[in-house]
C-alpha positions in Angstrom: 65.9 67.4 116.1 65.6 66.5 112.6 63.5 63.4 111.2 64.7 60.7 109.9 63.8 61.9 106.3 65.6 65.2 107.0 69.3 66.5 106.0 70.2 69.6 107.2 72.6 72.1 104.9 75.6 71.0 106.8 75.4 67.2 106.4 74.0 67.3 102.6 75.8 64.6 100.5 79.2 66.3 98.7 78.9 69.2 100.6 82.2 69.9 103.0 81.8 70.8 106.7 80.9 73.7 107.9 80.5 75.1 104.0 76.5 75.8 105.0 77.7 78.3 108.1 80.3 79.9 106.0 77.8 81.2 103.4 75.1 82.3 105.5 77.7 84.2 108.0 80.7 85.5 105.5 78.8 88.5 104.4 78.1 90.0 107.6 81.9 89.5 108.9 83.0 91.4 105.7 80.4 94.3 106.2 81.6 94.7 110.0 85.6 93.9 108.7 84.8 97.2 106.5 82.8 99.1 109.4 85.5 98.6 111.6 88.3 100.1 108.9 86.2 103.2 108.5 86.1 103.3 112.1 89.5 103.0 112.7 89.8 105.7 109.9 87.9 108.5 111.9 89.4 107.5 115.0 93.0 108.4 113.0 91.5 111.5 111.4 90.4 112.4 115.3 93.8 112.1 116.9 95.7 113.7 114.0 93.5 116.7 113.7 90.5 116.8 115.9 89.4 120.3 115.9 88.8 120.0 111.9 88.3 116.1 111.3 85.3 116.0 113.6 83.6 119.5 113.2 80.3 119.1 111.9 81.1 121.1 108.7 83.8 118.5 107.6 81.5 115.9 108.7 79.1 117.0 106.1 81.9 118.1 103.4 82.8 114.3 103.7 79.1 112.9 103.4 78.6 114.9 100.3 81.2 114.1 98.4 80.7 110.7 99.0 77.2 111.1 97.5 78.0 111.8 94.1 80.8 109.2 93.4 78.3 107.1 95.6 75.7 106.8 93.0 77.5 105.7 90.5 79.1 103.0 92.3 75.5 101.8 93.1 75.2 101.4 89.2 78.6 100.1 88.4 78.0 97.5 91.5 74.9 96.2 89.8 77.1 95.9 86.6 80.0 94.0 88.1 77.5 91.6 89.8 76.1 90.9 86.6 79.8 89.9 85.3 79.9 93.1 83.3 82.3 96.2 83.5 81.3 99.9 82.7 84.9 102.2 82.3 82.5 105.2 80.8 81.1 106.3 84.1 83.1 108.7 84.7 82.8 110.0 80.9 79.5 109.9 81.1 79.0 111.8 83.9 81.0 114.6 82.7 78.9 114.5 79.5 75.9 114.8 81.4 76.5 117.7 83.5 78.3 120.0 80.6 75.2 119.4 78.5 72.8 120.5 81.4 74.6 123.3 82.0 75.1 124.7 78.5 73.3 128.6 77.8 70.5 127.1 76.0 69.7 124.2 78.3 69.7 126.3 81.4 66.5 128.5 79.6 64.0 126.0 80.8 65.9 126.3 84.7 65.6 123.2 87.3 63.7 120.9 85.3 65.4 121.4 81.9 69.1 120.6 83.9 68.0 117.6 86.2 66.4 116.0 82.6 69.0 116.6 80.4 71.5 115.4 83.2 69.0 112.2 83.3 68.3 111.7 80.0 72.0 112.0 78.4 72.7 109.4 81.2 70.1 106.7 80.4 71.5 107.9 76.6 74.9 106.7 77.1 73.8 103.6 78.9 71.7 102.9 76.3 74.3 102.6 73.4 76.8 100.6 75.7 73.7 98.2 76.4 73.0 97.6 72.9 76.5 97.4 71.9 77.3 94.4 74.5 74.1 92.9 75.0 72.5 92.6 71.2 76.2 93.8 69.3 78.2 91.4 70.7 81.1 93.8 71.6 83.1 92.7 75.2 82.4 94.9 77.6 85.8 96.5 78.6 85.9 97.4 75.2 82.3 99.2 74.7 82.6 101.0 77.5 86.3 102.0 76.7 85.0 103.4 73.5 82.0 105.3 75.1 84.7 106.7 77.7 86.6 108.3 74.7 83.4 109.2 72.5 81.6 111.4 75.8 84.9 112.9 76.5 85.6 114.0 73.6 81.9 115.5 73.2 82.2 116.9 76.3 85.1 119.1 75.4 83.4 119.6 72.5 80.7 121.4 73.9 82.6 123.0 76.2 85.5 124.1 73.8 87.3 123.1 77.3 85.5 126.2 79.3 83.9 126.0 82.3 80.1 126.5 82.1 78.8 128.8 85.4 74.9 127.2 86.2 73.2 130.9 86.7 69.9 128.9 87.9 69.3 129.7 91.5 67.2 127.3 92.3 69.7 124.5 91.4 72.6 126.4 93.1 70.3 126.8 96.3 70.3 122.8 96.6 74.0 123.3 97.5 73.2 125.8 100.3 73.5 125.3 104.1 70.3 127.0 104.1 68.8 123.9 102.4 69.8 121.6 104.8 67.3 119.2 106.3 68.0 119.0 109.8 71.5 119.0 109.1 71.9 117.0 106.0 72.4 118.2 103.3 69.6 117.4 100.1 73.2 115.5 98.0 72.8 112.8 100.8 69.4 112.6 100.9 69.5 111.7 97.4 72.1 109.3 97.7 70.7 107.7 100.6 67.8 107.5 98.5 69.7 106.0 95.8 71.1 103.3 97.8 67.5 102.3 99.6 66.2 101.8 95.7 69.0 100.2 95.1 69.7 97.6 98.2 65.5 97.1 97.6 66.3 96.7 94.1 68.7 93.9 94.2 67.8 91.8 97.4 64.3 92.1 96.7 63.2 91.5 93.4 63.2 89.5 90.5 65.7 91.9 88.7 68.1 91.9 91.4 67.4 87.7 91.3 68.1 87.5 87.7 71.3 90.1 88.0 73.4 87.3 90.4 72.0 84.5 88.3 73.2 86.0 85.0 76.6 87.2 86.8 77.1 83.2 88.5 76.3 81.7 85.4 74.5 83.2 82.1 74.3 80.2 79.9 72.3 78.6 83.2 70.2 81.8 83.7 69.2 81.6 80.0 68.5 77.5 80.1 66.4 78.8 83.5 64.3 81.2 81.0 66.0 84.4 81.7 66.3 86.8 78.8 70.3 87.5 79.4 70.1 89.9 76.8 67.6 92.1 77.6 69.0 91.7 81.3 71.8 93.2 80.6 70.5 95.8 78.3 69.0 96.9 81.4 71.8 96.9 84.0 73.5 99.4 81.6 70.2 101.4 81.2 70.3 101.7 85.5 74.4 102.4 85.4 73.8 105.6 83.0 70.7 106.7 85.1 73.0 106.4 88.1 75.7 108.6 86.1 73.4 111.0 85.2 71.8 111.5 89.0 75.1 111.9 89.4 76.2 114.8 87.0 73.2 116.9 88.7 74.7 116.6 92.3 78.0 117.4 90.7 76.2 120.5 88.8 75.0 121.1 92.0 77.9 120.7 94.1 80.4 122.4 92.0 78.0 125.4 90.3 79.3 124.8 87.1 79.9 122.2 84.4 83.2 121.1 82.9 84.8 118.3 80.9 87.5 117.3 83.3 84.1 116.2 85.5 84.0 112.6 86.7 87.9 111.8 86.2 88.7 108.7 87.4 85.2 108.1 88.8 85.2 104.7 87.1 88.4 103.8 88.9 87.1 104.6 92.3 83.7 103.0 91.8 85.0 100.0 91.0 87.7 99.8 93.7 84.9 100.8 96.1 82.6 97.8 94.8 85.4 95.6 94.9 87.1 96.2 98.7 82.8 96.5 99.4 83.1 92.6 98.4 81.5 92.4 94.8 83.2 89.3 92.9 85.1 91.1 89.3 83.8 87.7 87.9 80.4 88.5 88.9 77.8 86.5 90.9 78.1 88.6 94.4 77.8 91.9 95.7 76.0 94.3 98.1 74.9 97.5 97.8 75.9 98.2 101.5 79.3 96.9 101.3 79.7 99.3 98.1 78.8 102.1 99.8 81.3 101.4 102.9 83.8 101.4 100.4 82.2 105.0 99.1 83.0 106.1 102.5 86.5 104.6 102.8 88.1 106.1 100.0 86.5 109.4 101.1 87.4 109.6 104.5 91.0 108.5 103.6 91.0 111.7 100.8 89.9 114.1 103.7 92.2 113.0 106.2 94.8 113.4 103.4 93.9 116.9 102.5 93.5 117.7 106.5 97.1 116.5 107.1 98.5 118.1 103.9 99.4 115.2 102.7 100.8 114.6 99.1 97.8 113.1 96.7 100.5 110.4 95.4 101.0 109.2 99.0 97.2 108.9 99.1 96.8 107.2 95.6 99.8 104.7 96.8 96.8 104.5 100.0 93.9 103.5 97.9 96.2 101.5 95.9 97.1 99.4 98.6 93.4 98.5 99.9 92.7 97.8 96.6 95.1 94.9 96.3 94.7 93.8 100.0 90.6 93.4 99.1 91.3 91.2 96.4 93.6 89.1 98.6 90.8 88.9 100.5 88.4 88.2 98.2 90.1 85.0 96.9 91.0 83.6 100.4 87.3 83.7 100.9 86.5 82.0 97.3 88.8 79.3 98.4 87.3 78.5 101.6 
């Protein structure tokens, strides 16, 4: 029983019933609401073709494609909390992995790949940082302009040929052989990704400040928060994430190409969005990100399984997209 001098969340002056319940159980009915879509989607990819959709072999095919578009929604999902958008993930990453794969890159072998990949990641971010954090720019339009600029570099390079990795020890990472106890090392390093990350923003002041500036940025920087710099940094972490990314693609795909990472910035943000990250900013979770990772990638296996037409699949994704955002501003209302 409370004391006298007590008010408990639900009885607080201004504050309409049941509001206090709906906040602290909303985000673990979304997160089941999306566990239980990607259930029902394996049990529909089980009854239409069980022999294939539930080998272990596709099991793992699906995992590890979801682990490269998976780390770049961890970044983007941290930008879109913030209230910023980043269309030059997809860009970037092709950038990335065509100038860690080029002849004179691939000289110094594993380490010279995985650093360039990193380092023309945090590269990219970088400029879009400074551009919308200290130059002002919008974001949609920064990011626009870096997805032109690294495409257009990255056929540059290229002269629009495909660039074989001849580096065995990077092409072994995409071996069965290099499985660990099953898994392949691509999810390992996504999981990893996502651990950092779910640590990262439910943990620390970074994460804190992140939601604050996304909620509100003229009351984060009254509160003593450097919105600026804050956001300098989210871009920094969405490049890093893109260029993690273009060494699992190098490693997945064996070569490097400029048609890498097309569309990627579509499907990370529809997979942040049906995971239940506000477009305006202010909420997110890194878990309900990655459930949408694993959506969109189950429904493009069942697809292929089924021989299904891609358009029929885009109309699919299409579809969740809109129904998410339904969803998302029934909730806001409530």
């Amino acid at each position: 029983m409370l004391a006298p001098h007590q008010t408990s969340a639900s009885t607080k002056p201004g504050t309409p019933k049941g509001a206090g319940q709906s906040k602290l159980f909303r985000p673990d009915v979304r997160t089941l609401s999306l566990v239980g879509v990607l259930a029902a989607l394996i049990v529909v990819g089980g009854i239409t073709k069980p022999d294939q959709f539930l080998a272990v072999t596709n099991l793992q095919l699906v995992l590890t494609q979801s682990s490269v578009i998976g780390v770049v929604t961890v970044g983007v999902t941290f930008v879109i909390i913030a209230g910023g958008i980043d269309l030059s993930v997809g860009a970037i990453v092709a950038l990335a992995s065509v100038w860690a794969t080029t002849v004179a890159t691939q000289e110094y072998g594993f380490v010279g790949i995985l650093l360039t990949s990193l380092l023309v990641g945090l590269g990219c971010g970088l400029v879009n940082g400074v551009l919308i954090a200290y130059g002002g720019l919008v974001p949609f339009i920064a990011t626009l302009a870096m997805l032109a600029s690294a495409r257009g570099l990255a056929l540059q390079i290229t002269d629009g040929q495909t660039q074989i990795v001849t580096v065995n020890s990077v092409l072994d990472l995409g071996q069965r052989d290099s499985y660990i106890l099953g898994i392949p090392p691509l999810v390992l390093v996504f999981a990893a990704v996502v651990i950092v990350g779910w640590l990262v923003l439910n943990r620390t002041t970074f994460g804190r400040r992140s939601i604050a500036v996304g909620g509100n940025a003229e009351a984060a920087r009254l509160a003593g928060i450097d919105v600026r710099r804050q956001r300098l940094y989210l871009y920094l972490l969405s490049g890093l994430c893109c260029g993690i990314a273009a060494f699992l693609l190098v490693v997945l795909a064996g070569s490097g190409q400029n048609t890498n990472g097309n569309l990627y910035e579509l499907d990370a943000i529809a997979a942040a969005i049906i995971g239940g990250t506000l477009l305006i900013g202010g909420r997110g979770t890194i878990v309900g990100s990655v459930l949408g990772v694993l959506i969109f990638t189950t429904i493009t296996n069942i697809f292929a399984l089924n021989n299904l037409q891609s358009d029929v699949q885009q109309i699919a994704k299409g579809a969740i997209i809109v129904a998410a955002v339904l969803v998302q501003r029934r909730t806001a209302r409530q």
